[in-house]
N, C-alpha and C positions, 0 to 999 in steps of 0.2 A: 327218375326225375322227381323233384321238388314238386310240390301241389303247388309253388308262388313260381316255379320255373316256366312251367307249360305255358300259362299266361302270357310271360314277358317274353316266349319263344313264337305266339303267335303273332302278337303284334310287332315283333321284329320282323317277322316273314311277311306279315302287312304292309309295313313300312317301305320294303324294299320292292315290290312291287308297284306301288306308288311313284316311288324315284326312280324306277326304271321307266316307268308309263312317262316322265319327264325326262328321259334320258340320262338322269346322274344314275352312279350306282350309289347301293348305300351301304348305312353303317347301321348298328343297333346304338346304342344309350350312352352316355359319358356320366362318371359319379366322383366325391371327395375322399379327401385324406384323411381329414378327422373322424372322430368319433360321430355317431351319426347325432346323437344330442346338441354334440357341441357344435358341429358344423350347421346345422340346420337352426340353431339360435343365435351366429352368429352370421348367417346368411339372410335370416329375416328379419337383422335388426339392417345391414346394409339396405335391403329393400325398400324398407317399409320411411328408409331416409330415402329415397331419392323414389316415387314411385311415380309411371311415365301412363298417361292418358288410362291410369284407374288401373293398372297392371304395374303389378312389381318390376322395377326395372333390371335388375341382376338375379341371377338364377345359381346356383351351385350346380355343378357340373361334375359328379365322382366319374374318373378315370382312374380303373384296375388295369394294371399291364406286366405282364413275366417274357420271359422269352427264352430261346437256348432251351426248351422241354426234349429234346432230343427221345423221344416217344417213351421217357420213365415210367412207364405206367405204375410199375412199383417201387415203392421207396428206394432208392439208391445207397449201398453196402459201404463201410468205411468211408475215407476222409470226402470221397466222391456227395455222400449224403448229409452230410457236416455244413453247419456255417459258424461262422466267428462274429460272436458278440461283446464289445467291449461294455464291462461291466464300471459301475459307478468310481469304483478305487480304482481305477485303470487298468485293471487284469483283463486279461481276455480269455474269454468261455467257447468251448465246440458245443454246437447245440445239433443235433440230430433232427433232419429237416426233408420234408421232401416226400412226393409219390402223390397218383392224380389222387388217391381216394380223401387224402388231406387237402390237397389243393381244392377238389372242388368245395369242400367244408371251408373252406378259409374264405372263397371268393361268394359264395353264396349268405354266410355272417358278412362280412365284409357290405353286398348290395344292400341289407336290411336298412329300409329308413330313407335310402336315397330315390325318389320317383324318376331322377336323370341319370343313370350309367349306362358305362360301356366299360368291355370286358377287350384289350387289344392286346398283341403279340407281338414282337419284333423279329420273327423269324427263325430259322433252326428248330422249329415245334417237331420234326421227324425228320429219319436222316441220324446214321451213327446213334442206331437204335438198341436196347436190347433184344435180347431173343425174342421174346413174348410180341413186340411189336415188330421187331427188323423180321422176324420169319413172315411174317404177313402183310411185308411191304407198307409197313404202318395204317395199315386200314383200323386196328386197333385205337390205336391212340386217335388218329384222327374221329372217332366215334365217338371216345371221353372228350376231346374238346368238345363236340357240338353237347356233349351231356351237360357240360361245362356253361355253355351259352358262350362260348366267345364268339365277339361279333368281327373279328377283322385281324390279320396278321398279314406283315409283309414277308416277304420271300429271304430266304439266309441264303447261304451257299449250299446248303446239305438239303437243301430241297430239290436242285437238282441233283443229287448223286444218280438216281436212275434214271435222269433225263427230262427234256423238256413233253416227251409227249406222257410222262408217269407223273410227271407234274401236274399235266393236264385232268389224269383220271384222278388223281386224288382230289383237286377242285370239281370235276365233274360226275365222278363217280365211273361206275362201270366195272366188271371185274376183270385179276388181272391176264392180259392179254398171253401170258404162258401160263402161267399158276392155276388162271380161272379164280370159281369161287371159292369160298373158304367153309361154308353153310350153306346147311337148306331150311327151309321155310315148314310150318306144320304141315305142310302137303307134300311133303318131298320134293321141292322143287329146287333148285337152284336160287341163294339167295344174293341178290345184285348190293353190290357196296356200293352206298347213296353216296360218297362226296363228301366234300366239308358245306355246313351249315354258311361256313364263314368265308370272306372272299380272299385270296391271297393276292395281294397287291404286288404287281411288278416295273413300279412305274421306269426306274432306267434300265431292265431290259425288254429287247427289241428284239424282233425279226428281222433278221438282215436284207430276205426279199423286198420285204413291206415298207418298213421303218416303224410298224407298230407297237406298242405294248403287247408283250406276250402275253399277261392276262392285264385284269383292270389295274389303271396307273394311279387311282382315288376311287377313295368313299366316302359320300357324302350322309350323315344322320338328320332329319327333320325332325323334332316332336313339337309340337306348341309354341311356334315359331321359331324354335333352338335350331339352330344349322350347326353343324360341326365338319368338318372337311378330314380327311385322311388319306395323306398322300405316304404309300410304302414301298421300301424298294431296299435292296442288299447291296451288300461293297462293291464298288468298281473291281476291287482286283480277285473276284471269285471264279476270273477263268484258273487263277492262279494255282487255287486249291481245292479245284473238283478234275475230276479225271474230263480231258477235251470229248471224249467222245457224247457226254451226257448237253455239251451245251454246243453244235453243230449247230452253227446257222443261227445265231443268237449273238445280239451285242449289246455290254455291259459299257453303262456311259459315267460321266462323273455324277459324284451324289451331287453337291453343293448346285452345279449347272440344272439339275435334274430336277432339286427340288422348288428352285428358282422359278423352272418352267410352270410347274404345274401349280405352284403358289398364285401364278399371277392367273392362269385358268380360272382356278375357284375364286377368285378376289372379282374375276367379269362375272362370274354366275352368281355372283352376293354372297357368296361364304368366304366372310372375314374373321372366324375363327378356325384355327386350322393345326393341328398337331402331325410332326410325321413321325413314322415308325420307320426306323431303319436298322440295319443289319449290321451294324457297325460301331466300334465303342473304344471304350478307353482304357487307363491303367489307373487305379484310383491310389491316393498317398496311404491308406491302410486296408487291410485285409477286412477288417470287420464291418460289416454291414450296414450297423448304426455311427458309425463313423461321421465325426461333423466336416463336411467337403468342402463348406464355404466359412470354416474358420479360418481367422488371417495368420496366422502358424504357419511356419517354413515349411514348405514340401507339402503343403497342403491342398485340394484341387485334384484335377482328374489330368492326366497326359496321352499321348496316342492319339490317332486318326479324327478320332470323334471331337475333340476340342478346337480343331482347324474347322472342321463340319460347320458345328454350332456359332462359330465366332465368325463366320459367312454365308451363310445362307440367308436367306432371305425376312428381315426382321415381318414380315407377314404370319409368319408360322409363330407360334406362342408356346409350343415343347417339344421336346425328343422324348422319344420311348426307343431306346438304343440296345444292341446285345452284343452275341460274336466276341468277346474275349472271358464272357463265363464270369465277369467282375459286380460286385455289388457297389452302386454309388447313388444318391441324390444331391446335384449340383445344380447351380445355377453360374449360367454362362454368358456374358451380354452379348446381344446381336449387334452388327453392325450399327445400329442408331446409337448403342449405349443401353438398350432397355434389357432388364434379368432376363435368362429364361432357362426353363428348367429342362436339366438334362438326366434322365435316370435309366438304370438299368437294374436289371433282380437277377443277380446270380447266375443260374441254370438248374436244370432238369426237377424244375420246379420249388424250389425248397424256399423260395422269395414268393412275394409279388410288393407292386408298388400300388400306393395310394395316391390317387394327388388330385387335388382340387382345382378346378377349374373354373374360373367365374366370370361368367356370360354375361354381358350387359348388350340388353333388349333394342335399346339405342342406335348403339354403335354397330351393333352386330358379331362385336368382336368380345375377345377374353381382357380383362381387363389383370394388366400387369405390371402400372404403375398408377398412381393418383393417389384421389384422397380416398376413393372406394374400397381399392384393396392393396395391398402394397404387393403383391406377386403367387402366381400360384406354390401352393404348398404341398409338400409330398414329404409321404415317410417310407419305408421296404419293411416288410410286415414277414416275419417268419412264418413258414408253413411246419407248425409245430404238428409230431407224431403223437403228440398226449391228446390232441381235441379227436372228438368221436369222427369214426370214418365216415364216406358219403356212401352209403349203402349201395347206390346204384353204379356206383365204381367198382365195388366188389364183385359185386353180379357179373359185371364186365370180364371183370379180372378172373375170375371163378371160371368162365365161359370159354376164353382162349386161353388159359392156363389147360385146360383137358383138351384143346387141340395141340398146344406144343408140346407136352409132359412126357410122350413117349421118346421125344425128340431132346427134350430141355436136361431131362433129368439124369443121362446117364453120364456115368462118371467118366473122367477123360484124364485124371490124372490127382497126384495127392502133393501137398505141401503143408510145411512146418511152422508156417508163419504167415502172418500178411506181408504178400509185393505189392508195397505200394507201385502206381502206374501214375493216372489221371493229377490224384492228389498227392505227388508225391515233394511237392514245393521245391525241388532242388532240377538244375538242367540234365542231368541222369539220373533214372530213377531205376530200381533192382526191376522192376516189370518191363521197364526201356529193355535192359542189356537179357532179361531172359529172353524176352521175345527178337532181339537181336540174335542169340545162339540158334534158337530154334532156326529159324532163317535161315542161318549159315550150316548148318545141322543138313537143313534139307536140300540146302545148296551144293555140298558135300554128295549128295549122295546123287546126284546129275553129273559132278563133273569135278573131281578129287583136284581141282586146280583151284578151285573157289576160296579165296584168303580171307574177305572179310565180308561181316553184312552189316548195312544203314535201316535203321530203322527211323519213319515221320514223326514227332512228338504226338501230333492230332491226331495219328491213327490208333492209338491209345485211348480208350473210350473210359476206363474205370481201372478200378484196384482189382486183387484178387483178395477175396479177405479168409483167412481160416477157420472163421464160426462159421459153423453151416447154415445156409439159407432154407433149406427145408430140412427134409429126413433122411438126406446123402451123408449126414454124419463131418464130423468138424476134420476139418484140412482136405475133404473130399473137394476137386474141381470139377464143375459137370461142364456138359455140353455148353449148357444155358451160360453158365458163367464167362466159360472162356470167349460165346460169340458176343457177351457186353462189351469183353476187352477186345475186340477185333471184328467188328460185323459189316465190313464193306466190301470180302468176296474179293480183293484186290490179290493178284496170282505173286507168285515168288518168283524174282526173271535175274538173271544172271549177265552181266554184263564185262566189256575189257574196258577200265581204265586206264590210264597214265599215275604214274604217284604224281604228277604233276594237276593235274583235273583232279583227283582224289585231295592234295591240299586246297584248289580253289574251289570245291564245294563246300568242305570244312569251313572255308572264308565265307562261304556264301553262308553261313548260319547267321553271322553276324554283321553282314554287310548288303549294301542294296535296298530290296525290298524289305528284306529282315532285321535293317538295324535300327530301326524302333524298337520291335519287336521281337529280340531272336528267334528263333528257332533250331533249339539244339538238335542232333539226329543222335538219335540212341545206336550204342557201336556194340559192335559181338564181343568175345575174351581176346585179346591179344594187339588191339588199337588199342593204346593211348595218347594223350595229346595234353599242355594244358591251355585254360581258359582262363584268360586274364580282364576281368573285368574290368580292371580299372582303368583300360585304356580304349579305344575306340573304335568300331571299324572293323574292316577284316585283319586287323592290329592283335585285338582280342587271341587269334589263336598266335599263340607263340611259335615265333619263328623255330625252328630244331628240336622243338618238342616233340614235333607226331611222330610216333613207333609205331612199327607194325612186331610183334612179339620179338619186341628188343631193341630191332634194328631198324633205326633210323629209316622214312620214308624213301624210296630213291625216285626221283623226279622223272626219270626215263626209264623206270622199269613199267612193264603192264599187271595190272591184279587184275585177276578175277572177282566180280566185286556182287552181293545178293545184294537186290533191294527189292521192294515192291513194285505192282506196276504203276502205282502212281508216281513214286518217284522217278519211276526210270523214264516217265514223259514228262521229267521238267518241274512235275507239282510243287507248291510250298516256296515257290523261288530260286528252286534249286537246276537253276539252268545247266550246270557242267553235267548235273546227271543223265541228262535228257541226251547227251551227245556220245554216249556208250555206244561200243563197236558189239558184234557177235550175239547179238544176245538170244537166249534159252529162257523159254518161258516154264516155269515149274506150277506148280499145284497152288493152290491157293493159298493164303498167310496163314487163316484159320486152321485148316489140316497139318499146315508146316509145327504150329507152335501144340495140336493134341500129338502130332506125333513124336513130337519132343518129349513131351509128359508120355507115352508110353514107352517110350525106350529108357526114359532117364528116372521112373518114380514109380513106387509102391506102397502099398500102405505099409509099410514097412520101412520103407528107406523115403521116405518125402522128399522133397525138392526143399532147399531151403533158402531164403528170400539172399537173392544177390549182395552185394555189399557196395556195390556202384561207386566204384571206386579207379573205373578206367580213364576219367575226365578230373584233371587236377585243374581246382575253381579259385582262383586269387579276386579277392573281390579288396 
């Protein structure tokens, strides 16, 4: 840790002791978007105009915020670790981004100069992790945050994947309840995993017994008369795509209703400035990062969930810190009054963060968002570049549980010829889709020679596989480590009887329902084809008499035997016809299904060579 870190780590652990002696919880600091020169000369010339009984009456407030870290502890491999920057002639650049040891270097320059920040998260911070932290149940990552100083993150959906009470220990601490500890201490003891530093916020969900917030529904920060409120919480439809059994007993309510609620709370305890963090986001009009959101250009603006959010909830709140579609955007969205307010989000698995200014006025209490003070908070998305010097004590980190997974991480599990793309692979099939759709069907095959075809979830695709080697496994070598990036949720291989009839209305269900904002293509094994017509709408999209099964035409009353995972076969991702499968046989897990694929199917000698993903014909 920083020698200016410890400091600002104890008086945040003061702080919140305090607030709790008063019964708010809290937060740590809020900081700006500019440059710390420029913001802090043009913060003290606002003041020093309007200043209220001998005290400056408005304050700069930096607020640093990322989200979607999906526990990267190290830098993230092909297009997965990439962001897109639009350069001045209109070209657009891949810039190589991403990993805590950067991150904490970016957010630690980033604090210098501001005496008010906070450091927030928008959920997804662990959860469809790689090896290094998904082996140790993200106790890892969760440690680089607090090294980090983040003072607050709301809950995603992938926070539950192991459930509400692993939820609980990673806020609380404690080791894990099979696994045990991971260390011992210089005395040979047994060494306990302390928790997060930082509080995860779940304000709409509930205990179904209770009615209460499973953990805190807000955090509130004090410093020097500064109050800042945080109210966190993740998507309404996260029963949708986490496995049911991790959230029993738990209810997810509407965000907008939700954050309404808890607005008007902090607005009776005097906190009139108030940002929330939600797990929930958008589709921005460009890929690239610095992209202008609120230029008046056609198609320009953010679409999806999050723009219904911001344009109704409750004009009390003054920003969004938003995630959950892995997009990069800084917009402004008016609230129901008509007043800006700024909506942003950074990417994922760290390779953003965002800046944005906040500006407090002592007065009112609140953030000031129109006037003649300031015309609206300001935010930019800051790359976490791999050329600035690493954070030493992320290594250390990374050094530490790298030699507990290594015997584990590092052996080889298969060879390829090329990078499959998966994660980044920007097309609705990607060659990583339909390999890991064979595998599947591969290991489906070998349960029950009836097995015709296997579905594969887009989401359950974590990364690419890329051919330069990551360590000293040598270039086209796939290790352990690799393949559980692309696959680390432990979800089993089950086999199920379809109808070709159910087997077309799940195909419909990619793009229809819950999923036609948003589709959701399912990656198909060799011998499904179908095509996908974008230009039309709906469960329209799949073309009528297109789907083949290796050749022949779908038959509506036949039965298939059909591989999916176990998340799909309970309905996940919106995929409700799947959830209604006859017979079903539970196989091995997806991870084992897709190394055993690579052993039967690759050698250094003959590699695997990257699919050509070309079972889904795409009319756009």
């Amino acid at each position: 840790m920083s020698a200016t870190s410890q400091p600002r780590r104890q008086r945040r652990r003061a702080a919140r002791v305090l607030a709790l002696t008063a019964g708010l919880a809290t937060v740590g600091a809020l900081a700006a978007a500019l440059p710390a020169a420029a913001g802090q000369e043009q913060g003290q010339d606002r003041m020093a105009a309007a200043g209220h009984h001998g005290q400056k009456r408005t304050v700069d407030v930096q607020l640093l915020s990322f989200n979607d870290f999906h526990g990267n502890l190290q830098a993230p491999a092909g297009s997965s670790g990439q962001v897109t920057e639009k350069q001045p002639d209109g070209t657009e650049k891949k810039i190589d981004a991403g990993g805590a040891e950067y991150l904490a270097t970016s957010l630690r320059a980033a604090r210098k100069g501001h005496p008010y920040s906070i450091t927030a998260a928008a959920g997804d911070l662990i959860g469809a992790s790689p090896l290094l932290s998904g082996l140790f149940h993200d106790e890892p990552s969760v440690e680089a945050l607090n090294k980090m100083d983040l003072d607050v993150s709301s809950v995603g959906n992938h926070e539950f994947d192991e459930g509400a009470e692993e939820l609980s220990r990673i806020q609380n601490g404690g080791c894990h309840p099979k696994d045990g500890c991971y260390e011992k201490d210089k005395h040979g003891k047994a060494k306990e995993f302390k928790g997060a530093d930082f509080p995860y916020l779940t304000a709409n969900v509930t205990k179904e017994k209770t009615g209460k917030s499973l953990l805190k529904p807000y955090f509130v920060w004090k410093h020097k008369g500064v109050k800042i409120g945080f109210i966190g919480l993740t998507l309404e439809g996260t029963p949708d795509i986490v496995s049911a059994d991790g959230i029993k007993g738990l209810k997810f309510h509407d965000e907008v209703e939700t954050i309404n609620k808890y607005a008007k709370v902090l607005d009776k305890q005097g906190v009139k400035s108030i940002v929330t963090l939600i797990h929930e986001g958008g589709s921005p009009a460009s890929q690239a990062y610095n992209y202008d959101c609120d230029s008046p250009g056609a198609g320009d603006g953010i679409s999806g969930p999050i723009a219904a959010i911001a344009k109704n909830a409750s004009p009390k709140v003054d920003a969004f810190v938003t995630g959950h579609t892995h997009q990069a955007y800084v917009c402004t969205v008016p609230d129901p009054a008509g007043k800006p307010r700024m909506v942003t989000s950074a990417s994922s698995y760290g390779k953003l963060y965002t800046d944005t200014t906040l500006t407090y006025d002592r007065k009112t209490k609140d953030i000031v968002r129109t006037g003649v003070l300031h015309s609206s908070p300001r935010a930019a998305n800051h790359v976490v570049s791999r050329t600035q010097p690493k954070a030493a004590d992320m290594t250390r980190l990374i050094d530490r549980w790298n030699k507990l997974a290594a015997p584990i991480a590092d052996k080889p599990v298969g060879y390829i010829s090329g990078d499959i793309p998966g994660r980044g692979a920007g097309t609705p099939e990607s060659p990583l889709g339909d390999l890991i759709a064979d595998a599947q069907l591969a290991h489906a095959k070998s349960l029950d020679p009836k097995a015709a075809v296997a579905l594969m979830n887009p989401g359950g695709i974590r990364s690419d596989l890329v051919h330069k080697a990551s360590g000293g496994e040598g270039d086209g070598v796939v290790t352990y480590g690799e393949a559980f990036t692309v696959q680390p949720f432990a979800n089993t291989v089950n086999l199920v009887d379809l109808t070709g009839a159910q087997l077309l209305t799940a195909l419909r269900q990619q793009v229809s329902g819950p999923n036609e904002a948003s589709p959701k293509i399912l990656q198909i094994s060799e011998g499904l084809t179908y095509t996908l017509d974008m230009t039309k709408t709906g469960a329209d999209r799949i073309v009528t008499g297109s789907v083949k099964l290796n050749g022949e035409p779908l038959d509506a009353n036949a039965t298939y035997r059909v591989a999916l995972n176990s998340f799909l076969a309970g309905g996940g991702d919106g995929f409700a016809e799947l959830g209604k499968g006859t017979k079903p046989l539970v196989g091995a897990d997806d991870l084992k299904a897709l190394n055993d694929y690579f052993a039967a199917n690759s050698s250094a000698a003959k590699p695997i060579a990257p699919p050509k993903a070309n079972r889904i014909t795409v009319v756009k």
